[in-house]
TORKOLMI-889914 format. One record per atom (N, C-alpha, C, O): y, z, x; residue in one letter. Coordinates in steps of 0.05 Angstrom, whole numbers, plus 5000, padded with zeros to 4 digits. Example, Ala and Ser with C-alpha at 12.3 -4.5 7.8 and 13.67 -1.06 7.14 Angstrom:
# residues 2
488651565264a 491051565246a 493451565264a 493451695285a 495551425257s 497951435273s 500151575258s 502351615268s 
//
This chain:
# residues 283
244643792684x 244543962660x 244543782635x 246643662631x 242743762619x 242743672593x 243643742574x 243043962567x 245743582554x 246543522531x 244843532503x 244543352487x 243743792503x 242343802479x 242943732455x 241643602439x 245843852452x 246843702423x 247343462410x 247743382387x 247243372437x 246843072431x 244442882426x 244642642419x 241643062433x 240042922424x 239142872392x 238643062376x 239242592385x 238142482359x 235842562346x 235142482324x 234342742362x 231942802344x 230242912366x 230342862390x 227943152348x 226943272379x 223843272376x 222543472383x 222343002362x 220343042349x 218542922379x 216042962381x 219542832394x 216642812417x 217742992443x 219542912458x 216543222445x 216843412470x 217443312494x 219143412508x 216243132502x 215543122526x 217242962545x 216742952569x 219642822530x 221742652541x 223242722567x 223742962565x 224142652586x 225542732607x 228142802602x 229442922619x 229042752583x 231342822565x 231543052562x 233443192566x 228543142550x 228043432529x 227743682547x 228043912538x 226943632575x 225943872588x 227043802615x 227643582624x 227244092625x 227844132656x 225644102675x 223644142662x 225044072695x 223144102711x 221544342711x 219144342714x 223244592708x 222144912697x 220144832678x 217744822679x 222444772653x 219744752629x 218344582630x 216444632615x 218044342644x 215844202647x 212644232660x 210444132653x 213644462686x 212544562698x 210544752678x 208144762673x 212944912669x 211645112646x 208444972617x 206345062608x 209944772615x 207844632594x 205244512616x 202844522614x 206844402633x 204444302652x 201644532660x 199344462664x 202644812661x 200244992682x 198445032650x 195945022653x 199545072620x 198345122607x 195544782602x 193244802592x 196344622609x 195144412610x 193044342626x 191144202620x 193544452648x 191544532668x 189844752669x 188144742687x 189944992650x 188445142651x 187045072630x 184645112631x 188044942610x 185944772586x 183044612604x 180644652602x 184644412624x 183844192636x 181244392648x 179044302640x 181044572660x 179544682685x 178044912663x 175944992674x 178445022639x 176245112628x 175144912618x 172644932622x 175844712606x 173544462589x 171644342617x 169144342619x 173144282632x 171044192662x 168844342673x 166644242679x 169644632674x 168244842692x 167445142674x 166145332681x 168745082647x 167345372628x 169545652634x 169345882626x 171945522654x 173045752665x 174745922642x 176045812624x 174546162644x 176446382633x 176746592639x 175546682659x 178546772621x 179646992639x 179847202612x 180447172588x 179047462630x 179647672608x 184047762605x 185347832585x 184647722630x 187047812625x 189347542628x 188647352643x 191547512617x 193247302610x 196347432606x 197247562588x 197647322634x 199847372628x 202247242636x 202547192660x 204547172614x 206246852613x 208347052609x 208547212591x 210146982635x 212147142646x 214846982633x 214146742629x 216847012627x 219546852626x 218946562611x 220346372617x 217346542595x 217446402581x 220146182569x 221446292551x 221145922574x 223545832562x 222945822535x 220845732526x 225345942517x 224845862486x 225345552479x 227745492477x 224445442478x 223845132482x 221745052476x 219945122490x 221044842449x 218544672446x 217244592479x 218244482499x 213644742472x 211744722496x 209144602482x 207144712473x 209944292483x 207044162480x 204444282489x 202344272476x 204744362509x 202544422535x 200144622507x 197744612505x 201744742494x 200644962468x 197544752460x 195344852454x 197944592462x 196544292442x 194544272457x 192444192447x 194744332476x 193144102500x 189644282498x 189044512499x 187943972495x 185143982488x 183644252508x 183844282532x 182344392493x 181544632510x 183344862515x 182444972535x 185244972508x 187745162506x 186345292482x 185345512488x 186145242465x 185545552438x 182245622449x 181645842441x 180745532462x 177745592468x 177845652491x 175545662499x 179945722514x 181045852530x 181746122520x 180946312533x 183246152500x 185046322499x 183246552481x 183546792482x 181746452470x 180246702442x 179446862460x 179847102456x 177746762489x 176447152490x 178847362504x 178347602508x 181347242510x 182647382530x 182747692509x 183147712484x 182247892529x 182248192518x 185148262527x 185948432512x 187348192550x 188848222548x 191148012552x 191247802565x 193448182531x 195847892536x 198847982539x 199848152524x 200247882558x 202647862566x 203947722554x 202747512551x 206347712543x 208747562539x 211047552542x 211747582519x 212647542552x 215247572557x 217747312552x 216947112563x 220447272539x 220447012538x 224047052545x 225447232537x 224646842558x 227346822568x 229546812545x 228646722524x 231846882546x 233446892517x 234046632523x 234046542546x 234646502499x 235946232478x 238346142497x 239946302506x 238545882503x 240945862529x 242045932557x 244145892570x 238846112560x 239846312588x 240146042619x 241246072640x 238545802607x 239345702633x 241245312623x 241245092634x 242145382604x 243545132596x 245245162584x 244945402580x 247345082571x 250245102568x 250945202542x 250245082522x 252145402540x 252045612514x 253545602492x 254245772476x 254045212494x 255345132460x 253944952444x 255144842426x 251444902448x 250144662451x 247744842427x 246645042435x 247244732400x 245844932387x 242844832389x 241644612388x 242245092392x 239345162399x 237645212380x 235245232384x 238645242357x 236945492338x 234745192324x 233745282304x 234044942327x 232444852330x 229644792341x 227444752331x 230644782369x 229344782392x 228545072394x 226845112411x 229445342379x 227745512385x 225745622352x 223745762354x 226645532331x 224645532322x 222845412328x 220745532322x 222345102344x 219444972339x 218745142372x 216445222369x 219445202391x 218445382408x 216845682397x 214945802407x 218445742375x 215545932365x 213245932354x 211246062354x 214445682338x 210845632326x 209445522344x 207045502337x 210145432368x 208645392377x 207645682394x 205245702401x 209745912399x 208446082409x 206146132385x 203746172387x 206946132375x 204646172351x 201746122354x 199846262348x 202045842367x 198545792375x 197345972389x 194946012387x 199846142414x 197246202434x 198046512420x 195946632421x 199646642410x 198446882391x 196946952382x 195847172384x 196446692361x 194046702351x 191146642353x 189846642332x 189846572377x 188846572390x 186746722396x 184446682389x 187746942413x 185147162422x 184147342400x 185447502387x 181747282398x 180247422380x 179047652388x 177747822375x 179347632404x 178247952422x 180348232435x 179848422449x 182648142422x 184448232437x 184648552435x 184748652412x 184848682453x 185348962466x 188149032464x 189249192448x 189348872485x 192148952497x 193848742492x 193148512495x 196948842482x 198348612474x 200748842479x 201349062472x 202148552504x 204748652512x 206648412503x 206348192513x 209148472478x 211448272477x 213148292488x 213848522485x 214748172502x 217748212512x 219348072500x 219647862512x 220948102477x 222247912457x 224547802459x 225048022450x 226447702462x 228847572461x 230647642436x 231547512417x 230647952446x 232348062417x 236047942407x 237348042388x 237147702426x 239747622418x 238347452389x 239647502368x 235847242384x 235247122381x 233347202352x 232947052333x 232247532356x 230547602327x 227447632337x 225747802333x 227547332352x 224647312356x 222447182332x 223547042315x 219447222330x 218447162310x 219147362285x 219447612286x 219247132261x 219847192234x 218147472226x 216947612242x 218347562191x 216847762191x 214047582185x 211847642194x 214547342168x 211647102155x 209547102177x 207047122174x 211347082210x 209546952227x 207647222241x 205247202248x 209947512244x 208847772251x 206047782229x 203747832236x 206647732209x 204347832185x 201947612196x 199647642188x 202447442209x 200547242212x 198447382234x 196047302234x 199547622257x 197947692271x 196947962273x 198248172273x 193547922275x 192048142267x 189648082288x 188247892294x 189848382296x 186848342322x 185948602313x 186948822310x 183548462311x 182148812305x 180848912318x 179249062307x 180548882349x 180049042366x 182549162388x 182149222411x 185749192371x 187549302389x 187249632407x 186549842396x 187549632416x 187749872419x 191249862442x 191750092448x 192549732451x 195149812458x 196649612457x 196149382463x 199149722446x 202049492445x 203749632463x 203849882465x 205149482474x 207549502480x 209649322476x 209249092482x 211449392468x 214149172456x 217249252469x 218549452464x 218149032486x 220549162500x 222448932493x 222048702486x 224749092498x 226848822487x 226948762450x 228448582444x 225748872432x 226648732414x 227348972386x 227049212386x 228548782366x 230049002345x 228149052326x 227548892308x 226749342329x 224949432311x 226649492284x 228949562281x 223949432261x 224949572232x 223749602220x 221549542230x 223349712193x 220549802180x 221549702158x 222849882146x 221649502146x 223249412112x 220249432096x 220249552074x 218049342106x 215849352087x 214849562086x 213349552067x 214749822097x 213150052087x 215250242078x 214350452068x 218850182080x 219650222062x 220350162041x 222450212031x 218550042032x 218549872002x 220749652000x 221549561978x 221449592018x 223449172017x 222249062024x 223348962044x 219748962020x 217548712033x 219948482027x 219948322045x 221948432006x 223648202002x 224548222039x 224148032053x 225248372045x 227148322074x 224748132081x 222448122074x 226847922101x 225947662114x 226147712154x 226447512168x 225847942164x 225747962193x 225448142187x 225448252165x 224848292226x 223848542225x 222248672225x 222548902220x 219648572230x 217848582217x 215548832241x 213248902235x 216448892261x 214948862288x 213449272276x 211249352282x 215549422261x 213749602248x 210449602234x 208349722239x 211349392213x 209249252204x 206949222213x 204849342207x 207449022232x 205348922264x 203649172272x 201149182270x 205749422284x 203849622289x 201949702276x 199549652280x 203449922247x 202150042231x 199249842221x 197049942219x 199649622218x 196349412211x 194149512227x 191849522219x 194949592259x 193849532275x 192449992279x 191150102297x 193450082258x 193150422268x 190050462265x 189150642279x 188850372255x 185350372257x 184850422278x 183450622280x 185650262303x 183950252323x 186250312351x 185650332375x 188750342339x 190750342363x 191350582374x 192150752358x 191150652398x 190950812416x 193350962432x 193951192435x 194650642443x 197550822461x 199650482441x 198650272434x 202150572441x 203250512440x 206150592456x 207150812461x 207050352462x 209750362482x 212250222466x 211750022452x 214650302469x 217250152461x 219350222478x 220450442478x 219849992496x 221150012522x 223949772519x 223849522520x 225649922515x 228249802515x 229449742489x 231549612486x 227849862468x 228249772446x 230749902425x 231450142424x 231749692410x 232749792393x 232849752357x 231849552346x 233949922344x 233949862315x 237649842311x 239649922322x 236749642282x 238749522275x 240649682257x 239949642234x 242849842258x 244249942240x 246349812226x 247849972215x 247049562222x 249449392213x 250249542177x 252449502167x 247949712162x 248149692138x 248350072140x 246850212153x 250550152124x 250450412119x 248150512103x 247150412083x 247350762119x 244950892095x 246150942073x 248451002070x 244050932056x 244750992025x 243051052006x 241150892005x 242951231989x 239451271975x 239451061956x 237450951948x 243250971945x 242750661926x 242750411938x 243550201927x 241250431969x 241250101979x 238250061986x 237450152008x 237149981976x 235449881976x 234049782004x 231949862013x 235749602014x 234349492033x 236349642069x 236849532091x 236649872060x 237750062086x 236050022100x 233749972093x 237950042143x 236150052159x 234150362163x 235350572157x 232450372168x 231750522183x 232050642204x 232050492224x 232551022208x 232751152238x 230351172244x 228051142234x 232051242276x 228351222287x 226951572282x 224651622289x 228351742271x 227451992260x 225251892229x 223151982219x 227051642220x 224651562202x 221951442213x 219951482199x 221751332232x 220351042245x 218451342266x 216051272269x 218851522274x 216651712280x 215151872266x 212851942272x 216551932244x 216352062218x 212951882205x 210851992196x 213551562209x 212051382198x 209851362219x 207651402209x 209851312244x 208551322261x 206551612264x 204151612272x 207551772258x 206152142260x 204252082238x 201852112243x 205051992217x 203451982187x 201851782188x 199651782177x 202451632198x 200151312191x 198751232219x 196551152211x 198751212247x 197651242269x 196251472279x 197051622297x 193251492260x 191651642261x 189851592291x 188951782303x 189651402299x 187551342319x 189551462347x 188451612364x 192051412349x 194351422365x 194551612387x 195751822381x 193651602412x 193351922424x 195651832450x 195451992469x 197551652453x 199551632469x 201351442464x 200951202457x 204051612469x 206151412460x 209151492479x 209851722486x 210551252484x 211051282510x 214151082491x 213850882477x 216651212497x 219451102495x 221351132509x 222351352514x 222150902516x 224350922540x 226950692539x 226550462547x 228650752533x 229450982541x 229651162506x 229651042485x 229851452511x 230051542490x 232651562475x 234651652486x 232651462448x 234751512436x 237551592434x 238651522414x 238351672445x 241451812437x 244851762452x 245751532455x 245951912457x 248251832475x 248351842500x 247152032510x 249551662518x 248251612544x 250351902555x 252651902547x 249452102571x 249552242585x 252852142604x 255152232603x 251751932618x 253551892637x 255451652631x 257051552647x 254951572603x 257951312588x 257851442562x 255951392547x 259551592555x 259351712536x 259751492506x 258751572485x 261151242506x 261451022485x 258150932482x 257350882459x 256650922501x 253350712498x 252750922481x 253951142480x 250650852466x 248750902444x 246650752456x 246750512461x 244050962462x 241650862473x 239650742444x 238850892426x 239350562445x 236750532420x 238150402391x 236650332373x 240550392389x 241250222362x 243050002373x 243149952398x 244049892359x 245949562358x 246749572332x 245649702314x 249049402331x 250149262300x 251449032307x 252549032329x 251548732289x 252048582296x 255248672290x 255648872275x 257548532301x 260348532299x 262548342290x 264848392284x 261348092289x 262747892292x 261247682281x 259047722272x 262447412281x 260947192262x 259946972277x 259446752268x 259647072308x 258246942325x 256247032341x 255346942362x 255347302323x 253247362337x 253147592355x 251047712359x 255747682366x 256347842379x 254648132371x 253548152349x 254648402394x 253448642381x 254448842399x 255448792421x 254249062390x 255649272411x 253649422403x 252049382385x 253849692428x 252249852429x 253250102437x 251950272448x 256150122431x 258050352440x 259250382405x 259850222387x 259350602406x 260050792374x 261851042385x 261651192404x 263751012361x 265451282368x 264051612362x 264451852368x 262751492348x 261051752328x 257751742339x 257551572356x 255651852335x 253051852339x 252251652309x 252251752287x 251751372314x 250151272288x 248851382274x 249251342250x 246551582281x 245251772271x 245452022275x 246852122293x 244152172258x 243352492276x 241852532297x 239552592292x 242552512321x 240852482343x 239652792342x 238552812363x 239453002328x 238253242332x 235753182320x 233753222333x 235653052288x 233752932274x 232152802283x 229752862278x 232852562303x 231052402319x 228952592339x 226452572339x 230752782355x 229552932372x 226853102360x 224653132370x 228153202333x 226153362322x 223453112322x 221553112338x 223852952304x 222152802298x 220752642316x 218952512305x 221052622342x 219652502360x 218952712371x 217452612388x 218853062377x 217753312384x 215153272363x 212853202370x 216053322338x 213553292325x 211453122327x 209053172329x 212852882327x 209952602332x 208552762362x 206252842365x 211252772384x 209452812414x 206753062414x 205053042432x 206553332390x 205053532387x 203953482376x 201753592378x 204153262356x 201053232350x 199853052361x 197553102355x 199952782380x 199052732398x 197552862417x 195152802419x 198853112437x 198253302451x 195253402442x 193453452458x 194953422420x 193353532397x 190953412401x 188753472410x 192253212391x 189052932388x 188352932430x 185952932436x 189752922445x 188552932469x 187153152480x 185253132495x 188253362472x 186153642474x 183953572464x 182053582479x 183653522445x 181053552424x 179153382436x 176753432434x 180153172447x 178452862459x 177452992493x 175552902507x 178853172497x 177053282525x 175053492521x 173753582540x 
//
């Protein structure tokens, strides 16, 4: 097991120091699928990178990887949380920023893209809102996003907020987007609502409210689990978090309902009827 904190500097990837045999492996297959489209012309319409380590991946670099990657019409992602397989005092938050820009390369990438599935590493945030704004496909027609902490700060007028951004992401994309999915997800309540705070979280009675109004193209939408108090643990709260502590910590058990879970209900009834709507009409 490696001593990350102790390394002096993490500017060449590829050291036996820097990576496990996992992630090596990991940078290695993207290197080889570079290698075997520049040789043979090979590619693929569908692409999908399972458990990803958050960890700088040279392999991103490697000659023939972005001219691989533009026509894929569909893409998978999914990425392992921050420390899940190495020792959990040892700080990371280096080693996982330069792991996203480099996710970055192959994001940005497909120019053709259809389908885009994230699975985010919500202990961690995930990509920024700078780097979300960075991605735009204009032939989407479906997202799905599981695992990570949705928010809407820019279409409620706080473009200043600095995360969050994964609202955003959609709504760019309502021209042409079709089904959308949010599977496991939650929103962030750490900040009391208030009509004098400015930069308040968003419920998700707001976040369907926005979705009903601005996802015109939209004829399916699929959430799970849905919102409210778990049935059979009455402390869980399905669908929100707040951070607790000054290490990061989060709970997801409330004495009270964070929100009006009647409001939510209403407001995802409404989005689901007029969907219903737009699918009648399309047969």
């Amino acid at each position: 097991m490696e001593d990350f904190y102790l390394l002096p500097s993490l500017d060449k990837y590829d050291r036996d120091w820097l990576s496990s045999p996992y992630r090596r492996l990991q940078s290695d297959v993207l290197r080889m699928l570079a290698k075997v489209h520049v040789d043979t012309g090979f590619h693929v319409n569908t692409l999908e990178l399972h458990r990803l380590f958050a960890f700088p991946n040279a392999g991103v670099y490697a000659h023939g990887l972005q001219s691989f990657l533009t026509p894929v019409k569909s893409l998978y992602v999914s990425l392992i949380g921050v420390g899940s397989d190495d020792k959990p005092e040892y700080d990371a938050w280096e080693l996982y920023d330069r792991f996203m820009e480099d996710l970055m390369v192959i994001l940005k990438a497909p120019t053709s893209l259809e389908s885009f599935t994230y699975s985010g590493d919500r202990f961690a945030h995930g990509l920024t809102a700078a780097q979300w704004d960075q991605l735009t496909y204009p032939h989407l027609k479906h997202i799905c996003l599981e695992d990570i902490i949705l928010g809407n700060m820019c279409i409620l007028g706080t473009a200043q907020s600095k995360e969050h951004n994964y609202t955003c992401f959609i709504n760019r994309h309502k021209a042409t987007l079709e089904r959308l999915e949010l599977l496991s997800c939650v929103r962030h309540i750490s900040q009391l609502r208030s009509n004098n705070n400015p930069e308040e979280c968003v419920t998700w009675s707001d976040l369907f409210e926005i979705f009903n109004d601005e996802l015109q193209s939209l004829v399916e939408f699929t959430i799970n689990p849905l919102p409210g108090r778990d049935a059979d643990k009455e402390a869980e709260f399905f669908g929100c978090y707040m951070w607790y502590d000054d290490q990061g910590g989060y709970r997801t058990d409330f004495l009270r309902d964070p929100v009006d879970p009647d409001a939510d209900r209403l407001a995802l009834a409404r989005f689901q009827e007029k969907l219903a709507g737009r699918r009648r009409d399309h047969l």
